[in-house]
N, C-alpha and C positions, 0 to 999 in steps of 0.2 A: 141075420146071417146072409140072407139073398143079397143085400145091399154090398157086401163086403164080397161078393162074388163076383158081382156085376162091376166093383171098382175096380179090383183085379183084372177081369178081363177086358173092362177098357183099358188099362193100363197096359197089359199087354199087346191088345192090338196097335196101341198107340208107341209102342216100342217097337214092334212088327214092321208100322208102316216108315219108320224113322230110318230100321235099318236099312228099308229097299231103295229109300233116297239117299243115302250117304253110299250105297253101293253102285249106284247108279250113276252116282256126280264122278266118282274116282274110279270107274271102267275103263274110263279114256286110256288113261295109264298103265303100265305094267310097270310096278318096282320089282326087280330081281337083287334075290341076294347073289354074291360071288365073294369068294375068297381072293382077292385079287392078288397076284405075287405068284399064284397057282401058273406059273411057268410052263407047259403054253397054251394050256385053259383060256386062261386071264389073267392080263396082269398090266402093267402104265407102261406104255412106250417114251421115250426122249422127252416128248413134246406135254404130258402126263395123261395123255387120251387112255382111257380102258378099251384095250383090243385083246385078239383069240380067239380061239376055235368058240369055244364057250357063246362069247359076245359074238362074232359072226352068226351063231348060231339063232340068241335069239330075235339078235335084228332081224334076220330073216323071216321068222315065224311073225316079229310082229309087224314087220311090214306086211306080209300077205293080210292081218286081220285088220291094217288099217290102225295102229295103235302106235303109241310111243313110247322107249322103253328108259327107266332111269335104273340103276347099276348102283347098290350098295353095298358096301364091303361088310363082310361079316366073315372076321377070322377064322379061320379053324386050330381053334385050342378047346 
């Protein structure tokens, strides 16, 4: 029974430390969700860039932290 304890909790820790490098590799980025269409949040201008209050907004936050940010639509239904 000790045996099946100890596999367990290497198992776990080896899930533990798996997560801190898959968190680590994808910090660099920020995904945001945004309803895009949301009029004048966010929404595609002429040229189909996602701009708005919203998007200026977190540009700004992530420029000060140094990070880059990628913008995916997620409707609101």
């Amino acid at each position: 029974m000790k045996f099946h304890g100890l596999i367990a909790s290497a198992a776990m820790l080896a899930g533990l430390s798996m997560s801190g490098m898959v968190s680590a590799t994808s910090a660099a980025d920020l995904t945001v969700g945004a309803n895009i269409g949301n009029v004048p949040w966010e929404f595609q201008d002429a040229s189909g860039e996602i701009v708005g209050f919203e998007v200026d907004l977190v540009n700004e936050v992530a420029k000060r932290l140094g990070k880059t940010v990628a913008f995916e639509n997620i409707p609101f239904n």
